[in-house]
BALO-222349 format. One record per residue (C-alpha): x, y, z. Coordinates in steps of 0.05 Angstrom, whole numbers. Example, Ala and Ser with C-alpha at 12.3 -4.5 7.8 and 13.67 -1.06 7.14 Angstrom:
X,Y,Z
246,-90,156
273,-21,143
//
This chain:
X,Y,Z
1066,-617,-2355
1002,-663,-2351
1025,-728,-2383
994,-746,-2452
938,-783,-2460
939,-835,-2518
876,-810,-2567
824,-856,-2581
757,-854,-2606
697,-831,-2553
626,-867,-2565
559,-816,-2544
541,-883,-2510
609,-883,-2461
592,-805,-2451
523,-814,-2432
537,-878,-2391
591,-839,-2353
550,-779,-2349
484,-806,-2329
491,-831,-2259
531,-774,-2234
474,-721,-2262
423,-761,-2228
459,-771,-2164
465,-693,-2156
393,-691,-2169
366,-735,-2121
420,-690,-2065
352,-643,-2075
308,-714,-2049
346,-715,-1990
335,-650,-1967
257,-647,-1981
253,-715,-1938
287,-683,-1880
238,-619,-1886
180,-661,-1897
199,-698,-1837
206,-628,-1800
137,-607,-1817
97,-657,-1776
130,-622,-1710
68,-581,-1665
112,-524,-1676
136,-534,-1749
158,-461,-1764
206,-460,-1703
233,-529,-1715
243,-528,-1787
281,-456,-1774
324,-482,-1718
342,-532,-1770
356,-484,-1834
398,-434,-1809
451,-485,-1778
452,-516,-1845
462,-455,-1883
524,-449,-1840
542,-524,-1860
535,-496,-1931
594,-447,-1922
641,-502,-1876
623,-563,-1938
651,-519,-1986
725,-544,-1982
718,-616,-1979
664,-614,-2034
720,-582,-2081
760,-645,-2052
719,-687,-2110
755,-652,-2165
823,-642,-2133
823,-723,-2134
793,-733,-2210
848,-696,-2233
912,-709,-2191
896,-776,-2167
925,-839,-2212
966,-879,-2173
971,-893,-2095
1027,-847,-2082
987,-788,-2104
927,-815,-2067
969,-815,-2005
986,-751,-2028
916,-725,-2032
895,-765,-1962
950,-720,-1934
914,-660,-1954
844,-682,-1943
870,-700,-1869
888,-626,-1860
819,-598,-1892
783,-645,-1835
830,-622,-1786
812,-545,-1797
740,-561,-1804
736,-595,-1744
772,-541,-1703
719,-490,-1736
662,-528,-1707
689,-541,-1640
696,-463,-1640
629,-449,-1667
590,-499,-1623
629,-493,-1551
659,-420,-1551
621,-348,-1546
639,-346,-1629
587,-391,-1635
536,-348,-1603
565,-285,-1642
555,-317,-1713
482,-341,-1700
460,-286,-1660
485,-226,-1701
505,-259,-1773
446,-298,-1779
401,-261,-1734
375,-319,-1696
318,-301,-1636
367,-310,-1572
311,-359,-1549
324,-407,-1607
399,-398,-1595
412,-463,-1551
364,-501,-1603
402,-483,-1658
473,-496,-1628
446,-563,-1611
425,-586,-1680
497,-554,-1713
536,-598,-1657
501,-656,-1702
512,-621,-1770
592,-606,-1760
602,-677,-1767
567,-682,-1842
619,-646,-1864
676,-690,-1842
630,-753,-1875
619,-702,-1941
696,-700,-1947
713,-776,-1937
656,-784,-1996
679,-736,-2043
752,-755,-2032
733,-828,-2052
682,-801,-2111
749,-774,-2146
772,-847,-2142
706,-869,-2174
694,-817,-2224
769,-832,-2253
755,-904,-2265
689,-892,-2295
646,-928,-2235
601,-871,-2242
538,-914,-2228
566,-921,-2161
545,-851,-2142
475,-864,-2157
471,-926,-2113
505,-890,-2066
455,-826,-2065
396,-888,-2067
424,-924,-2012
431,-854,-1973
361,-836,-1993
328,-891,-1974
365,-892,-1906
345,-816,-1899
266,-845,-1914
266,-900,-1868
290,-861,-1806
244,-805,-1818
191,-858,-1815
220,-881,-1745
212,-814,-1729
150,-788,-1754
107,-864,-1733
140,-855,-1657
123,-787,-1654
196,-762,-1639
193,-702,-1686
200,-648,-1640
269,-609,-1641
313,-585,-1714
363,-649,-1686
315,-702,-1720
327,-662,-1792
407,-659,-1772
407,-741,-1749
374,-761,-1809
418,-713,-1857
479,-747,-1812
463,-819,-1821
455,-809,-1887
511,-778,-1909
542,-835,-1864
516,-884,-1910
540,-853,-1969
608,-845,-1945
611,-919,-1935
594,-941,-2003
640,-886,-2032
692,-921,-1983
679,-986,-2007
681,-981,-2075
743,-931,-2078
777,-975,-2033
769,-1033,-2067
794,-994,-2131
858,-979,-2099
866,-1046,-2076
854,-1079,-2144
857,-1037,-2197
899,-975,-2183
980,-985,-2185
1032,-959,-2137
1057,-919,-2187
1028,-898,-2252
1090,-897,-2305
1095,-818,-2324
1048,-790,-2274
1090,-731,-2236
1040,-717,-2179
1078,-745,-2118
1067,-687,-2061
1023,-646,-2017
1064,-584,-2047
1037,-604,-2117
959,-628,-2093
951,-556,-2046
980,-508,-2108
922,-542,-2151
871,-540,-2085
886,-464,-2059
859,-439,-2115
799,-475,-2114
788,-462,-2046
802,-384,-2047
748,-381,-2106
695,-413,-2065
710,-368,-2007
700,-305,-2054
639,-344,-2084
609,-341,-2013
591,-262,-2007
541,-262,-2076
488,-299,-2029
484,-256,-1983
494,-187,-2029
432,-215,-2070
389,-213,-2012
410,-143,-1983
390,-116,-2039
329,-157,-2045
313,-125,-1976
314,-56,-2009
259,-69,-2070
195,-48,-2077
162,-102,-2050
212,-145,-1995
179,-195,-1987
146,-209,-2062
221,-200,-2083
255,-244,-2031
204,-304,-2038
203,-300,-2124
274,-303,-2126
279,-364,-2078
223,-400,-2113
260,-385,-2187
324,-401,-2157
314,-464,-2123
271,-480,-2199
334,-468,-2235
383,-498,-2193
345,-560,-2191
347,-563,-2273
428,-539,-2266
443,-584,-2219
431,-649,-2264
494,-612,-2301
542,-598,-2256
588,-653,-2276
605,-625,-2336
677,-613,-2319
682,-696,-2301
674,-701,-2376
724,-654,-2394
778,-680,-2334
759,-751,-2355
759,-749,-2432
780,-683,-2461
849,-709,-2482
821,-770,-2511
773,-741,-2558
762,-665,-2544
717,-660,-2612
669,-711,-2584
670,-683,-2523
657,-615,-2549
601,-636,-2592
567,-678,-2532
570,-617,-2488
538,-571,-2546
482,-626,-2537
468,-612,-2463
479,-540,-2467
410,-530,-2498
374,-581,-2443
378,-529,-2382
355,-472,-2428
287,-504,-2454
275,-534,-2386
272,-465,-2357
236,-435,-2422
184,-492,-2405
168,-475,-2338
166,-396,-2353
127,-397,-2412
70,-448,-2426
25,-469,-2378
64,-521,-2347
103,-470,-2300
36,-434,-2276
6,-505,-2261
64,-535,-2224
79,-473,-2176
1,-471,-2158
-11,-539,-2146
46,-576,-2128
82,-516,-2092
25,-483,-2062
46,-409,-2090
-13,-360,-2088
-26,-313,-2161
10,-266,-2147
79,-301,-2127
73,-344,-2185
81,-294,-2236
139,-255,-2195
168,-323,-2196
156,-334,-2278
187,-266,-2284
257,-275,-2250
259,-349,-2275
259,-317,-2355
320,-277,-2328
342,-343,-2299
345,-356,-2375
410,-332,-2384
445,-368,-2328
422,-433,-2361
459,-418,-2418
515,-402,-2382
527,-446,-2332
537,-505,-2384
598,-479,-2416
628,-438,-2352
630,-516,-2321
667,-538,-2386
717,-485,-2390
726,-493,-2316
740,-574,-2334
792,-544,-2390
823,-496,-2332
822,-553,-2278
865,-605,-2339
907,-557,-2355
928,-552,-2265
909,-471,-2277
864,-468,-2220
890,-399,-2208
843,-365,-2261
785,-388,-2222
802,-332,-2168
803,-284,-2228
736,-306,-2256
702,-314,-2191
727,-245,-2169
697,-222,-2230
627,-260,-2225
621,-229,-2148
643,-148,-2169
599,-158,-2228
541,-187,-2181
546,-131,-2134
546,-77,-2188
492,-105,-2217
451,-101,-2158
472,-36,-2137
448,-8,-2212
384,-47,-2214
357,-22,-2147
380,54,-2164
342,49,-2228
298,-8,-2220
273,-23,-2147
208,-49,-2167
236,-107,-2214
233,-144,-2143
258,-215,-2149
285,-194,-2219
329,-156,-2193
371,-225,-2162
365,-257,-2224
390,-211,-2266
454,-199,-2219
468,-275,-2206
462,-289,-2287
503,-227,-2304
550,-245,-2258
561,-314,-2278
562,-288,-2355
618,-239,-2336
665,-304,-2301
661,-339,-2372
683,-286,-2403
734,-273,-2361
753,-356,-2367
744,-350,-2446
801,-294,-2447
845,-325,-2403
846,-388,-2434
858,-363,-2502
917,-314,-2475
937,-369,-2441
976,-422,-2484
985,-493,-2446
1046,-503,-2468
1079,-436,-2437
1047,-441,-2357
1075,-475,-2307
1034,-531,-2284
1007,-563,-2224
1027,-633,-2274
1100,-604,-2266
1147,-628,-2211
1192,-579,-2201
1146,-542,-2171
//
């Protein structure tokens, strides 16, 4: 079982100093990618470029997924250098597959199937688009060597070191889109996938640095008690992870089916991306809620508890904010550009939005409880339920419904999420610690 953690006492102020830097660092990810588009738009043929550009990415979304999970894999497992080399191991095979993925997308007819036909890319953008994910492939190779060395990081409470990481990318990101844009090179997607590249680059190196210098100094060979040792024990925690992501991956593109079947397509399709991309930008300032739980749950799990009641209500009035006083209407008009009409489609699917807010915050802690306890196996349960819940949710709305438009996606994405909590709150209660087997266990 996961070895004991002496209890001590946890201070708000070591919470929020922990906490802090890694919710702003996944806010300013959202930075990066406006510089890059920003950059995008100055091309003569802006639409083109900036499309050649987004639909290789969107691809890079699905291929990141498995060496972003790589983050929490390492908070949890890693303690010592054996189970680091253990985890490398693993990470080295992630890369491996990855890599062979991209060489098949980019230099084989599969390539030319998946953006032709999947993403229904104009055959004259084809060779455009292949060109800019030759660039992109490599991110996620850079993504994984990051998030492998943010588990390091996040452990030993450098936190603050993925901030200056995300600032040192960002500002590399701004300066090269200068170079760009003041030469009067922006003229192909590749700039946006360069400068996405050589910034994720950066941050890899200063994620590198610092964990390395970690192991070097401050983690031991061997931590006295700690049982993980091999790639058996690091891939029966990581499978499940992965498989839960992969299941994750078909509610995207069931949302906007449906959405393709409302009342009004395009009203519905453009309100729900405009509420979404809203409400993941407030979520995404909490998504590190299950770092608090890995990192100090067993310490002091009534502090902990009582923090995370704290944040739970921050997402929720954010969102309330922007969909009900004037603030909302005045930021979509003038600093988004949305026409009347948009807007309040937009107002109306972010109130549904509502209830993922309150979800999200204590689905990411029970997922923290799942991931201590080395249950990762639940989260295929969960996630299957979030995704058959999604679906039938959409299926019901646009029977009865069709002219809820972008509602109709926020509803299903917020239902669906509601319905993997519950799912994670049964589990874990049926579920005593004491009576699984463990990922912490060695005879595995």
């Amino acid at each position: 079982m996961i070895v004991s953690t002496v209890k001590e006492n946890i201070s708000w102020k070591q919470l929020i100093s922990f906490f802090l830097p890694l919710g702003l660092s996944a806010t300013l990810v959202t930075l990066s990618h406006v510089i890059i588009n920003s950059t995008l738009a100055r091309a003569d043929n802006s639409e083109m470029v900036i499309a050649s550009y987004a639909l290789p990415l969107s691809l890079l979304g699905l291929t990141e997924k498995p060496v972003v999970l790589l983050r929490q894999a390492c908070s949890a497992l890693v303690r010592d250098r054996i189970s680091f080399r253990a985890m490398a191991a693993v990470s080295s095979y992630v890369f491996a597959c990855i890599i062979l993925l991209g060489l098949i997308i980019c230099y084989t007819p599969v390539g030319e199937w998946v953006f032709l036909y999947f993403f229904g890319v104009e055959r004259e953008l084809l060779e455009t688009t292949l060109s800019v994910y030759r660039i992109l492939m490599y991110v996620s190779i850079f993504s994984g060597l990051r998030c492998l060395f943010h588990g390091i990081i996040i452990f030993n409470m450098r936190t603050k070191w993925l901030t200056i990481g995300m600032c040192v990318r960002i500002l590399a990101m701004y300066l090269l889109s200068l170079y760009f844009i003041t030469t009067d090179n922006v003229s192909s997607g590749r700039v946006g996938a360069i400068i996405f590249l050589v910034g994720m680059v950066i941050e890899a190196i200063v994620a590198i640095w610092e964990g390395s210098s970690l192991l070097r100094k401050v983690i031991p060979e061997k931590a006295p008690g700690h049982p993980i040792e091999t790639k058996k024990q690091i891939f029966s925690f990581y499978k499940p992870l992965l498989y839960s992501s992969v299941i994750a991956v078909v509610i995207g593109p069931a949302i906007n089916a449906i959405l393709g079947k409302t009342t009004h397509i395009h009203l519905a399709i453009s309100s729900f991306a405009i509420a979404g991309s809203l409400t993941q930008l407030v979520l995404s300032f909490f998504s590190y809620i299950h770092q608090i739980v890995l990192n100090f749950y067993r310490k002091d799990a009534h502090n902990v508890f009582r923090f995370i009641l704290l944040l739970s209500f921050i997402p929720g009035t954010l969102i309330a904010i922007l969909a009900y006083t004037a603030l909302g209407p005045w930021f979509m008009t003038h600093v988004m550009g949305v026409n009347n009409e948009l807007m309040h489609a937009s107002l109306r699917a972010m109130r549904i939005f509502m209830i993922m807010t309150i979800v999200f915050p204590w689905l990411d802690y029970m997922n923290g409880i799942i991931m201590l306890r080395g249950q990762t196996k639940i989260m295929v349960f969960s996630q299957s339920a979030n995704a058959i819940t999604t679906i039938l949710t959409l299926f019901i709305s646009i029977v009865f419904v069709p002219d809820w438009n972008g509602m109709i996606g926020a509803l299903a994405q917020s239902v669906g999420m509601l319905a993997e909590l519950v799912v994670v709150v049964y589990v874990l209660k049926r579920t005593a610690e004491d009576q699984q087997p463990s990922i912490f266990s060695k005879n595995l």
